[in-house]
C-alpha positions in Angstrom: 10.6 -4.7 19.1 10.3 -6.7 22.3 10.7 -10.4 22.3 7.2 -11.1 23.2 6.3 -8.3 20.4 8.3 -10.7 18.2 7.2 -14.2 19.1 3.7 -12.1 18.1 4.9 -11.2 14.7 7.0 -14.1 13.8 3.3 -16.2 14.2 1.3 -13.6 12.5 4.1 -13.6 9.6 4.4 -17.5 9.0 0.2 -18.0 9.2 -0.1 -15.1 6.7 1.9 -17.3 4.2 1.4 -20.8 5.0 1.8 -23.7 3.9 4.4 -21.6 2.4 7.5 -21.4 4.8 10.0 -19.2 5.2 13.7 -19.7 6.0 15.6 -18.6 9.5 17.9 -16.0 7.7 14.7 -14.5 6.2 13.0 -14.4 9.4 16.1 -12.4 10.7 16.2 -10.2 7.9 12.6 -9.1 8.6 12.8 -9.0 12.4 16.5 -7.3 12.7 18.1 -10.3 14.7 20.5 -12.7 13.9 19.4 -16.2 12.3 20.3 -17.7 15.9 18.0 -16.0 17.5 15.3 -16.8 15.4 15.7 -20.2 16.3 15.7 -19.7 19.6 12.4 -17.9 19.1 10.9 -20.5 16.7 11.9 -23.6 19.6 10.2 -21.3 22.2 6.7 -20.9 20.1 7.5 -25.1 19.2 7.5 -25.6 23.1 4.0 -23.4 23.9 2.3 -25.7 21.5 2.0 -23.5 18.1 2.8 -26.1 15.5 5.5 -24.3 13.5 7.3 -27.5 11.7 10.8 -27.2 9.4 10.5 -27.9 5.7 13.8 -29.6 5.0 16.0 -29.2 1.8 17.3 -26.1 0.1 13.9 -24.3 -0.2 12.8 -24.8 3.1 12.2 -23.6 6.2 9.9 -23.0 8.7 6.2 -23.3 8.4 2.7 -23.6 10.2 0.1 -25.7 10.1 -2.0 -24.6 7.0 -5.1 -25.4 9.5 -4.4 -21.9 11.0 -4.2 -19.6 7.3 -7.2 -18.7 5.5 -7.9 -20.5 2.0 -7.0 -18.7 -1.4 -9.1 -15.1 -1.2 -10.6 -14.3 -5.0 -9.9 -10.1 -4.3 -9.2 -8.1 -6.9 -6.1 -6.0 -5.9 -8.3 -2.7 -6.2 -10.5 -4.0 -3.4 -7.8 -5.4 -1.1 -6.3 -1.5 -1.6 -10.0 -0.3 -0.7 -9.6 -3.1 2.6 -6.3 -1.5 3.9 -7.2 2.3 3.2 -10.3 1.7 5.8 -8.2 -0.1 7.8 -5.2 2.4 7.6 -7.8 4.8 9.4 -7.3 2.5 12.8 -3.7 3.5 13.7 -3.6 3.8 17.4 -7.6 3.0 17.9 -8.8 0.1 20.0 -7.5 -3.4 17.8 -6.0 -1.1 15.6 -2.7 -3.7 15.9 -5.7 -6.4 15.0 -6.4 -4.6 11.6 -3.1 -4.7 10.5 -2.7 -8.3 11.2 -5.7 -9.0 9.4 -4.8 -7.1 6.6 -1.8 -8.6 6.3 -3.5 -12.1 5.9 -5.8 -10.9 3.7 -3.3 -10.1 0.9 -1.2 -13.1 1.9 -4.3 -15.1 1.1 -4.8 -13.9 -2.3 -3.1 -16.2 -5.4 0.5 -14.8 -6.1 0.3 -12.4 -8.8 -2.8 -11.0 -7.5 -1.1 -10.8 -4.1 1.8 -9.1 -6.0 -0.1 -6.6 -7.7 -2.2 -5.6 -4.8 1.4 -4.7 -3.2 2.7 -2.5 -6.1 -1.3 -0.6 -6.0 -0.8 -0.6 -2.3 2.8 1.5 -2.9 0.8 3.8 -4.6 -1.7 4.7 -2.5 -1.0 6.5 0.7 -2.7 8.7 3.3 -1.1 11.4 5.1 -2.2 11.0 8.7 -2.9 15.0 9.9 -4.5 16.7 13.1 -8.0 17.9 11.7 -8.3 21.3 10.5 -11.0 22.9 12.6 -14.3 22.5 10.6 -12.7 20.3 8.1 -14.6 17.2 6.7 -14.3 14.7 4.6 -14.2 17.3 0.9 -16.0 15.3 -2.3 -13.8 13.7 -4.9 -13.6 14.5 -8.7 -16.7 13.1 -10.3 -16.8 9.2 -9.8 -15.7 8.7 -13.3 -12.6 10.8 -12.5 -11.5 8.7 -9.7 -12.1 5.2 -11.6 -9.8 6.8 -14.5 -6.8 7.3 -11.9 -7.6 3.8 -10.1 -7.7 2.4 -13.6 -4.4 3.9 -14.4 -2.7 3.0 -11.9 -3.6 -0.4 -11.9 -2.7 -1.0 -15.5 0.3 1.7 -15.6 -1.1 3.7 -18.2 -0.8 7.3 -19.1 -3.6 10.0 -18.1 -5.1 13.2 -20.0 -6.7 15.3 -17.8 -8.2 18.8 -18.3 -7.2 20.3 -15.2 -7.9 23.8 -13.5 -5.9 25.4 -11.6 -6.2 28.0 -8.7 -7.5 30.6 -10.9 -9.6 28.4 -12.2 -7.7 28.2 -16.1 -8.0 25.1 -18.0 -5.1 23.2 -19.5 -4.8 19.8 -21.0 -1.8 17.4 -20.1 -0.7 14.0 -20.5 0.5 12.7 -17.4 2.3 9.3 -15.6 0.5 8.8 -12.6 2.9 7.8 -9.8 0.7 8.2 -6.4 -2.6 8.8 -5.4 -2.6 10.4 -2.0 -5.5 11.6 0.6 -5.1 13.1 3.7 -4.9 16.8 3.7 -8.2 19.2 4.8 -9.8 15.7 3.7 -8.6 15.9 -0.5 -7.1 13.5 -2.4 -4.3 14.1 -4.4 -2.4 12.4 -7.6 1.2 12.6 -7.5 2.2 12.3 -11.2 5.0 13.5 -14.2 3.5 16.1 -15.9 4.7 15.6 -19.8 3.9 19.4 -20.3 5.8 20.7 -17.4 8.5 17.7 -17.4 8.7 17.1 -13.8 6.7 16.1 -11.1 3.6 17.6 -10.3 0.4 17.3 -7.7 -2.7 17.3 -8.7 -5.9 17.9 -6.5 -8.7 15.7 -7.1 -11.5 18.3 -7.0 -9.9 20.7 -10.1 -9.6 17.9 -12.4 -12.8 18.3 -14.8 -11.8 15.4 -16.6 -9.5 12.3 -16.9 -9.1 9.8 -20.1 -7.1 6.5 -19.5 -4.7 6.5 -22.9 -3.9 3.2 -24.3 -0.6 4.1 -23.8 1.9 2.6 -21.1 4.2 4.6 -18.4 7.5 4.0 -19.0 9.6 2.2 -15.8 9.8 5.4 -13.6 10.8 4.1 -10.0 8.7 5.3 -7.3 11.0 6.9 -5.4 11.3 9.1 -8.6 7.7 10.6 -7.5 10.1 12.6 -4.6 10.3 10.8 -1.2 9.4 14.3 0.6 5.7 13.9 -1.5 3.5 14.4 1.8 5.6 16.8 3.3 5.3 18.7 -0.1 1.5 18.5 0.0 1.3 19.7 3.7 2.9 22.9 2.7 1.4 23.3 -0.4 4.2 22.6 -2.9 4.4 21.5 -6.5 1.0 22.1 -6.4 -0.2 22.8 -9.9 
């Protein structure tokens, strides 16, 4: 990242959690420079007129004036996960750098445990950015009822039975800890979960679920990386496909 890149970000990132500040060696951390440099960058923005002030004592650090931050957005974290998959689809596109900002204050803006749980959906939704297949459209989803039962379990961390066909078509019925929903591929969706009946990790496309119960039971503590780092490369080629 370029300095004027930087000065860009180190704005966006202080109005997208004031009047909250943040201190000069957790700027650096972010941004990759040392805490010096930071402040060399903070005294530059000071000097073009942005009004970045320092919070003294041991909590501070630098702010901005909370005229320039949105108020306290009432969001669910389900929608502001629905707000950044449509804006995920902007990448390189015309103010696609713009969507990302604005995403960014969107969650920032949302009360703290709100804003945290948003996160921890947002970890577990992903989209797996592909050249179209020639032909290929957007394919339907499960049933709508299907897809609220993953969103629902996800959310709340709870255990899933599904009745779920494979390529053959056979039926089988499985308790499973959802760990990943992920679209992308030929236009499906896909949930990346531990399979109890096959004890490892497994992918399930959306469309050959028939159906899915949210269980009153809740996943055990299994890290995400567990769900295998290599996931979208997995489903690009087909594997642990179930």
């Amino acid at each position: 990242m370029n300095r004027t890149d930087r000065l860009y970000a180190l704005v966006e990132d202080l109005r997208a959690i004031s009047p909250r500040c943040r201190s000069a060696r957790e700027l650096a951390e972010r941004f990759e420079v040392s805490v010096r440099t930071i402040e060399r960058d903070i005294a530059a923005l000071q000097e073009s007129g942005v009004p970045i002030y320092a919070e003294p004592g041991r909590k501070g650090g630098y702010a901005i004036d909370k005229k320039m931050s949105l108020p306290p957005l009432n969001f669910t974290p389900a929608e502001a996960v629905a707000i950044a998959l449509a804006l995920s689809r902007a990448g390189d596109q015309p103010f696609g750098r713009q969507a990302r900002s604005a995403l960014r204050k969107v969650v920032a803006a949302m009360p703290g445990p709100e804003g945290e749980l948003a996160r921890e959906l947002a970890r577990r939704v992903q989209l797996v950015h592909l050249p179209p297949e020639p032909g290929a459209g957007i394919q339907p989803l499960g049933g709508e009822g299907i897809s609220r039962a993953i969103e629902d379990a996800l959310l709340r961390r709870r255990v899933l039975r599904l009745d779920y066909a494979d390529a053959k078509g056979a039926l089988t019925s499985r308790d499973v800890e959802p760990g990943v929903f992920l679209g992308g591929r030929g236009g499906f969706w896909y949930l990346v979960a531990w399979c109890r009946l096959r004890e490892d990790v497994r992918v399930f496309r959306l469309d050959r679920i028939a159906a899915a119960v949210v269980t009153a039971e809740r996943c055990p503590d299994r890290p995400l990386e567990g769900f295998a780092p290599d996931v979208p490369e997995m489903i690009v080629h087909g594997t642990l496909l179930d």
